[in-house]
N, CA, C and O atoms as a Maestro MAE file, in Angstrom:
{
 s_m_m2io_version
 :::
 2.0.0
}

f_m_ct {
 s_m_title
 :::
 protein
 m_atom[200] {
  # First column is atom index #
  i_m_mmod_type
  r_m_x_coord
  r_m_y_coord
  r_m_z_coord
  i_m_residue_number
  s_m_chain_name
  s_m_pdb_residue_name
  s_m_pdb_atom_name
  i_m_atomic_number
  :::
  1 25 120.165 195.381 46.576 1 A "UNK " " N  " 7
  2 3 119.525 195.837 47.797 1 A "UNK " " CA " 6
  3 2 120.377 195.383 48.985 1 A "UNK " " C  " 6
  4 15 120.534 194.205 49.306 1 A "UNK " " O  " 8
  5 25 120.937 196.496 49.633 2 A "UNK " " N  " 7
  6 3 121.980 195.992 50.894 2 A "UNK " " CA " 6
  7 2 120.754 196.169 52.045 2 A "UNK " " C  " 6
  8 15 119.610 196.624 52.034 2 A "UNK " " O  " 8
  9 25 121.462 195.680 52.833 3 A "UNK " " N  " 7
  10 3 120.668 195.524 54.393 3 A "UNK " " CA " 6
  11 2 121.276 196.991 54.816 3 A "UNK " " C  " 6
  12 15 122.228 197.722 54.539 3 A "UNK " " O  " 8
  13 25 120.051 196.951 55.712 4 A "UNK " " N  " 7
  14 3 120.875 198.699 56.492 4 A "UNK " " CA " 6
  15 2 121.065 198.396 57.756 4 A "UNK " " C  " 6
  16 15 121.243 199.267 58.607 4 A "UNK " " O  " 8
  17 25 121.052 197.455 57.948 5 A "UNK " " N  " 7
  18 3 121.695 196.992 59.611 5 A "UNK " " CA " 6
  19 2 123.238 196.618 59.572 5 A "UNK " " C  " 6
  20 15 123.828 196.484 60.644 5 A "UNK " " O  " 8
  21 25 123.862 196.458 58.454 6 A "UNK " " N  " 7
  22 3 125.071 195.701 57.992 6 A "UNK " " CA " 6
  23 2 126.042 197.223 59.150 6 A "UNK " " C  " 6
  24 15 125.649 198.364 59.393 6 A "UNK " " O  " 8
  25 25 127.342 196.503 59.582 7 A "UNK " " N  " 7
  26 3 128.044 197.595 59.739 7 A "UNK " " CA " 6
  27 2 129.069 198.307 58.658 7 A "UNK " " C  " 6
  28 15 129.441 197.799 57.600 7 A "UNK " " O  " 8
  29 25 129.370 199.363 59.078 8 A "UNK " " N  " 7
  30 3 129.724 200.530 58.585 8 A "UNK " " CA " 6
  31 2 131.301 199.234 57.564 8 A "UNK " " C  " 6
  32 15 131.617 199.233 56.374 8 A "UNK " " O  " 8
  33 25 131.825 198.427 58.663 9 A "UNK " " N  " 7
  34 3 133.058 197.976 57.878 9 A "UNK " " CA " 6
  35 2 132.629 196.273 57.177 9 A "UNK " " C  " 6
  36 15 133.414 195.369 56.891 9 A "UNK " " O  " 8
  37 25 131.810 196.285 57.112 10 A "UNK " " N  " 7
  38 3 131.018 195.028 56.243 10 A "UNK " " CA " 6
  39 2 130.913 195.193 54.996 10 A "UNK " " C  " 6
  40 15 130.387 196.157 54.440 10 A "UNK " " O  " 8
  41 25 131.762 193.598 54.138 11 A "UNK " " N  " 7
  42 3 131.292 194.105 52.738 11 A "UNK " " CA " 6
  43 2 130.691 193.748 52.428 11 A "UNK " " C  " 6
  44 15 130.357 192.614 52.772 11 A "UNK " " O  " 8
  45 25 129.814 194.742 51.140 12 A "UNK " " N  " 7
  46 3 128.910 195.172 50.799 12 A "UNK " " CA " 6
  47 2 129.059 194.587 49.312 12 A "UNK " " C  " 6
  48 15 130.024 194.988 48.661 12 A "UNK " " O  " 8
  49 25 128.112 193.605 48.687 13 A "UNK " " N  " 7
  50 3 127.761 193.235 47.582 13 A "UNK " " CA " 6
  51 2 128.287 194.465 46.674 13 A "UNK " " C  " 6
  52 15 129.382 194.563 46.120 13 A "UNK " " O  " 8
  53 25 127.244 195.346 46.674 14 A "UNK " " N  " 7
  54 3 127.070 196.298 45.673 14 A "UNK " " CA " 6
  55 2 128.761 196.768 45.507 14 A "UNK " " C  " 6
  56 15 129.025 197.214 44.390 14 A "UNK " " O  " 8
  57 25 129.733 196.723 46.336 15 A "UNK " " N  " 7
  58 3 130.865 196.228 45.998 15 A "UNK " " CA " 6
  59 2 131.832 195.309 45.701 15 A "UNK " " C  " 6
  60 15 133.050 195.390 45.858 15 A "UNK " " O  " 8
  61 25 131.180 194.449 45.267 16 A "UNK " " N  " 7
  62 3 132.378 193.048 44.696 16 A "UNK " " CA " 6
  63 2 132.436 193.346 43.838 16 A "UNK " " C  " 6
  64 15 132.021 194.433 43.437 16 A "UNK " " O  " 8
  65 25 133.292 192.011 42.822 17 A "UNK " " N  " 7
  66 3 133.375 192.195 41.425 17 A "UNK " " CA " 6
  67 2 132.350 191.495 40.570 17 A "UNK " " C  " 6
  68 15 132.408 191.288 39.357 17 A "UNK " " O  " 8
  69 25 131.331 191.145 41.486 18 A "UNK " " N  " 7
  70 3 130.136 190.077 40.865 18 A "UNK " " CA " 6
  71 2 130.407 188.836 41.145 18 A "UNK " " C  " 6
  72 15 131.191 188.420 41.998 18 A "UNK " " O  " 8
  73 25 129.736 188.231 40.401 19 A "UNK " " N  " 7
  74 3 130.089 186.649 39.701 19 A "UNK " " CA " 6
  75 2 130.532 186.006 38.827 19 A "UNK " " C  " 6
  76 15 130.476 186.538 37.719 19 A "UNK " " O  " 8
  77 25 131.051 184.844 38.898 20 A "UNK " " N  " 7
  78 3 131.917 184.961 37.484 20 A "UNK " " CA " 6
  79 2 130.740 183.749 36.610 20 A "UNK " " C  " 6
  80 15 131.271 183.163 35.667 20 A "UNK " " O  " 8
  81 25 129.936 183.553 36.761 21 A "UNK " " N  " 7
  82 3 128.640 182.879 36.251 21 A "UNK " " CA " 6
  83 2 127.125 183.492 36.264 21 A "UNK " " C  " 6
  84 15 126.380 182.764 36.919 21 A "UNK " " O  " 8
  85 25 126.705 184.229 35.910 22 A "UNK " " N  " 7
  86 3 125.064 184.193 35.840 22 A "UNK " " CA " 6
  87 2 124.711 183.843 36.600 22 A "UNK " " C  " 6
  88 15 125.400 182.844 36.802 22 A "UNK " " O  " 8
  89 25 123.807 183.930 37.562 23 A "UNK " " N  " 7
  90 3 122.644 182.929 38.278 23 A "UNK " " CA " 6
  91 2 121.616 183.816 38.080 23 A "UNK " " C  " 6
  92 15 121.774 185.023 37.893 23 A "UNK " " O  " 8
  93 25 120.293 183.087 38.127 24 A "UNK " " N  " 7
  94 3 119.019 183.655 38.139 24 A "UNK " " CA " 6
  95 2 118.446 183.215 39.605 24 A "UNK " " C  " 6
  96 15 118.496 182.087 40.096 24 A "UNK " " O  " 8
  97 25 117.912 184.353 40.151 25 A "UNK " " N  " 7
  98 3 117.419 184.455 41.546 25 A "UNK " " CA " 6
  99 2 116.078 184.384 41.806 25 A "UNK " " C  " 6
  100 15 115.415 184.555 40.783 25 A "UNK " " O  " 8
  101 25 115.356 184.172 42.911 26 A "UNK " " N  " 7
  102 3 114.257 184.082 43.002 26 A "UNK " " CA " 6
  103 2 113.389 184.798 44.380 26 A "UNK " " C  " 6
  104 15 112.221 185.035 44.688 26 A "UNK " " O  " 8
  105 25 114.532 184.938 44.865 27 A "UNK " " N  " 7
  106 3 114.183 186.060 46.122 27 A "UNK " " CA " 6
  107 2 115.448 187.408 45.957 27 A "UNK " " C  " 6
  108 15 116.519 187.582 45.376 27 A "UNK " " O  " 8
  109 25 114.657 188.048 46.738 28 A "UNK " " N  " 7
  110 3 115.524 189.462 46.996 28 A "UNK " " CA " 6
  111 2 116.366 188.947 47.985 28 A "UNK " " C  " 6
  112 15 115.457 188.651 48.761 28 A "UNK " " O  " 8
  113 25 117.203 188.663 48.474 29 A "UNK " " N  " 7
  114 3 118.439 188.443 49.532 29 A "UNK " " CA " 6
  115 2 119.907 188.862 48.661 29 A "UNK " " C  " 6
  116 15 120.159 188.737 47.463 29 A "UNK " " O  " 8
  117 25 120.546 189.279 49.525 30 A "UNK " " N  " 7
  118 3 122.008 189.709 48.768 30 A "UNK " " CA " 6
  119 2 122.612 188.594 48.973 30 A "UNK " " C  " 6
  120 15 122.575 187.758 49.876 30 A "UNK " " O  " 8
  121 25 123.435 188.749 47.558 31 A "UNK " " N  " 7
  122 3 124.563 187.360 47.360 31 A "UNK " " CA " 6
  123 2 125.353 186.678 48.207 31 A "UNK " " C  " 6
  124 15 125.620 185.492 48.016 31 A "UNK " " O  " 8
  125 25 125.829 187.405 49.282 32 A "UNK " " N  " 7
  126 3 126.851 186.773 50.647 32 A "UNK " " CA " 6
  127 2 125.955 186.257 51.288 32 A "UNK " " C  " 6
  128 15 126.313 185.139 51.659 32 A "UNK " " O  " 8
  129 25 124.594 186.602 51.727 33 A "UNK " " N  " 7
  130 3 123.386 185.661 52.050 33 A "UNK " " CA " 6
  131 2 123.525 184.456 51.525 33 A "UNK " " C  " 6
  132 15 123.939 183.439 52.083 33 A "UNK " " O  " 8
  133 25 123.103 184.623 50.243 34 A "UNK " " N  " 7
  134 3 122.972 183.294 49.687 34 A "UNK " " CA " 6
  135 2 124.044 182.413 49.441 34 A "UNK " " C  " 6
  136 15 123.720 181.240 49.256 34 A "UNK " " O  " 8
  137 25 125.398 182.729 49.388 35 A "UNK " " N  " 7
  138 3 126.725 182.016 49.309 35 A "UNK " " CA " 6
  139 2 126.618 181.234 50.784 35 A "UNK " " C  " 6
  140 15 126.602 180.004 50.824 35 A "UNK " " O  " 8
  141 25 126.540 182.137 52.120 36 A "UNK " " N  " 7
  142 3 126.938 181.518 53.412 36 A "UNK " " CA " 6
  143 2 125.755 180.367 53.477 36 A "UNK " " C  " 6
  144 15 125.998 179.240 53.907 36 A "UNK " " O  " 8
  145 25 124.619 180.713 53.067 37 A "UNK " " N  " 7
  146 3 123.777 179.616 53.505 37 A "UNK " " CA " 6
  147 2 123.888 178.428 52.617 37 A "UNK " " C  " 6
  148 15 123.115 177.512 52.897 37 A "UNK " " O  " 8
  149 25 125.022 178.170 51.176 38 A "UNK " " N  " 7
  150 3 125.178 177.456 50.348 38 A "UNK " " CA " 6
  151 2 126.416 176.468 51.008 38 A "UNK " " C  " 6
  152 15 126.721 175.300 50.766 38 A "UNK " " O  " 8
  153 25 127.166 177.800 52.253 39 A "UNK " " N  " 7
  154 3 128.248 176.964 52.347 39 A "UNK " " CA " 6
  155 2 127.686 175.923 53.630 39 A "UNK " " C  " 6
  156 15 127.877 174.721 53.820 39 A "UNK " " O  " 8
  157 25 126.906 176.959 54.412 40 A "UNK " " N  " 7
  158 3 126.239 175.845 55.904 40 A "UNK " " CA " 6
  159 2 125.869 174.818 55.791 40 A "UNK " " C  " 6
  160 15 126.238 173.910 56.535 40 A "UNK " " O  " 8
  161 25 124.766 174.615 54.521 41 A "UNK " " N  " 7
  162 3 124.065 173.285 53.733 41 A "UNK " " CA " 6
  163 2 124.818 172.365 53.006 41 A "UNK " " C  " 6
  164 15 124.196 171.511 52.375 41 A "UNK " " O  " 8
  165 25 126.204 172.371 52.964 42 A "UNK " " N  " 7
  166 3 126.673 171.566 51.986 42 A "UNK " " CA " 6
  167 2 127.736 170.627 53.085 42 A "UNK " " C  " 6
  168 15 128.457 170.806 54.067 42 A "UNK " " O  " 8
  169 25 127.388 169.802 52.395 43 A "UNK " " N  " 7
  170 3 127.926 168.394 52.707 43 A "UNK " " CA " 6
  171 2 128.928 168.198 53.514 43 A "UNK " " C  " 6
  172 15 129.062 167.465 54.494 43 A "UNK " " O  " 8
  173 25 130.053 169.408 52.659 44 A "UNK " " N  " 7
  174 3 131.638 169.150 52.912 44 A "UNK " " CA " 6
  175 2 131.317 169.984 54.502 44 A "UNK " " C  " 6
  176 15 131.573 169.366 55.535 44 A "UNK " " O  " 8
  177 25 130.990 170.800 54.542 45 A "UNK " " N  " 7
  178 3 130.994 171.915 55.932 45 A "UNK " " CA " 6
  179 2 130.928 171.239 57.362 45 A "UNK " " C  " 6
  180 15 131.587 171.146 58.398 45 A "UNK " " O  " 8
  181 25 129.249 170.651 56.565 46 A "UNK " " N  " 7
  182 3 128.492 169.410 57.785 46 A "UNK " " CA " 6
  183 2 129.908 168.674 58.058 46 A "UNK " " C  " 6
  184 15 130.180 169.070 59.192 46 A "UNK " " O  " 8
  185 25 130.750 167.993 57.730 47 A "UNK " " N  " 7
  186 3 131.927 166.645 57.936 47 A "UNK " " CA " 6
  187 2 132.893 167.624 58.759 47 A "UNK " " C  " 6
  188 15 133.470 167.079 59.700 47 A "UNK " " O  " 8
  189 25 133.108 168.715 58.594 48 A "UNK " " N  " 7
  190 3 133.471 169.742 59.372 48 A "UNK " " CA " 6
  191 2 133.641 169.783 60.822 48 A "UNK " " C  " 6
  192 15 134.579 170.214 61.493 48 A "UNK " " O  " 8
  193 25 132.408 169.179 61.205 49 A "UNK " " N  " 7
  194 3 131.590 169.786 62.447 49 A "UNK " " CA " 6
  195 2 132.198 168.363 63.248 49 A "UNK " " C  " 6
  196 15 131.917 168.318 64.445 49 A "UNK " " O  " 8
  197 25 132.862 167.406 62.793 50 A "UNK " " N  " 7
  198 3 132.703 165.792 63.400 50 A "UNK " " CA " 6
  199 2 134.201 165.588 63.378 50 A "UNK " " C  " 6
  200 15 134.683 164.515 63.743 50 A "UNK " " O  " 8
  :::
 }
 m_bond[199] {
  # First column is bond index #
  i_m_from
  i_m_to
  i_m_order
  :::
  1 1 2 1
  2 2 3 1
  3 3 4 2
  4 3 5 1
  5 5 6 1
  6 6 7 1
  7 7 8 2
  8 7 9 1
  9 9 10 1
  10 10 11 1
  11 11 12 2
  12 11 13 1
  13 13 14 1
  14 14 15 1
  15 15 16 2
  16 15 17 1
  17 17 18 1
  18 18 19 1
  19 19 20 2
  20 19 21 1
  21 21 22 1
  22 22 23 1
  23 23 24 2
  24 23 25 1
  25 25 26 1
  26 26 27 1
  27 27 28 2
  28 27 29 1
  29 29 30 1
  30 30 31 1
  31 31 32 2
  32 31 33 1
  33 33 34 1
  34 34 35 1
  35 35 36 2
  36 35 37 1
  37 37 38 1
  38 38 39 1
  39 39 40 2
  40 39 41 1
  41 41 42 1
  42 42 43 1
  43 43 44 2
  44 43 45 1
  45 45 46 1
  46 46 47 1
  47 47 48 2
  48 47 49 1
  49 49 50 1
  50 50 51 1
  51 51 52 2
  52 51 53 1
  53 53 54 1
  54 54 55 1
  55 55 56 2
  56 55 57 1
  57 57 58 1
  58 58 59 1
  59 59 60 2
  60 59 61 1
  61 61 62 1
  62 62 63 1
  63 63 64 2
  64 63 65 1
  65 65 66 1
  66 66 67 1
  67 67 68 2
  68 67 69 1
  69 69 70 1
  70 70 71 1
  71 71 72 2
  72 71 73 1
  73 73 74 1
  74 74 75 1
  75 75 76 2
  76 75 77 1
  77 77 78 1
  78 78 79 1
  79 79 80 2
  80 79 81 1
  81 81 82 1
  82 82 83 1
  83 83 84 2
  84 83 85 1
  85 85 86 1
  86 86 87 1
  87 87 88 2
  88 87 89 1
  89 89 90 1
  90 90 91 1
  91 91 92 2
  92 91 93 1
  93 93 94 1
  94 94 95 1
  95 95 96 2
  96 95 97 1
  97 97 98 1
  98 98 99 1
  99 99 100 2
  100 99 101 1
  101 101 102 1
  102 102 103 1
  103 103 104 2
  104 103 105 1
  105 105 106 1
  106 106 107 1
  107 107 108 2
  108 107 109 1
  109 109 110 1
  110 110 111 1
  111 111 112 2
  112 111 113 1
  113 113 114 1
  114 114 115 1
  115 115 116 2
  116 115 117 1
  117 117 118 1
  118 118 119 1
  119 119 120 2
  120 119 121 1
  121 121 122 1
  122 122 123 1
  123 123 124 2
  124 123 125 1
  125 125 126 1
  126 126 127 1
  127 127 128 2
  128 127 129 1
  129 129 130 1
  130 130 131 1
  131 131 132 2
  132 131 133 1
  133 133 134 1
  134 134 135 1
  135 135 136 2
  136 135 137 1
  137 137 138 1
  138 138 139 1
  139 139 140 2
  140 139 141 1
  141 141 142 1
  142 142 143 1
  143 143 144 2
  144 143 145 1
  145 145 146 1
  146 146 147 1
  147 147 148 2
  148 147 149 1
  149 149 150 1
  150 150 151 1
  151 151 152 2
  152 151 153 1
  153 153 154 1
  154 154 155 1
  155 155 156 2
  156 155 157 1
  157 157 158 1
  158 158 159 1
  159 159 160 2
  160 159 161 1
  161 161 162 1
  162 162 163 1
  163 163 164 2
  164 163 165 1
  165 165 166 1
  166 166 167 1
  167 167 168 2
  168 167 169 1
  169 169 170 1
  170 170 171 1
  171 171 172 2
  172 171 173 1
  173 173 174 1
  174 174 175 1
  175 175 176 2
  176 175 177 1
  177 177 178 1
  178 178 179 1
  179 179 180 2
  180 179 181 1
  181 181 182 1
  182 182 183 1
  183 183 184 2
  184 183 185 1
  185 185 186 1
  186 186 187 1
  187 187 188 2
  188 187 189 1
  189 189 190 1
  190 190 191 1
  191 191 192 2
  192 191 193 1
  193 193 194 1
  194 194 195 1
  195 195 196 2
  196 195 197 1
  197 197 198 1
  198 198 199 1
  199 199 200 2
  :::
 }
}
């Protein structure tokens, strides 16, 4: 399920090559969703910011 607000030159899940692991999901959000908010929350990013 892509967003329909995304622009025209945004990529689009339903075009990658997947994952190279399984995951089991629990909400509907597309995968670059859930990657960016994996990268904001993590540790290394936060040390980033300092």
């Amino acid at each position: 399920m892509e967003r329909k607000d995304l622009a025209s030159y945004a990529s689009k899940s339903s075009q990658s090559k997947g994952r190279r692991y399984v995951e089991e999901f629990k909400d509907d959000r597309p995968a670059f969703e859930r990657d960016r908010d994996r990268i904001i929350h993590c540790a290394a990013f936060r040390r980033l910011m300092y």
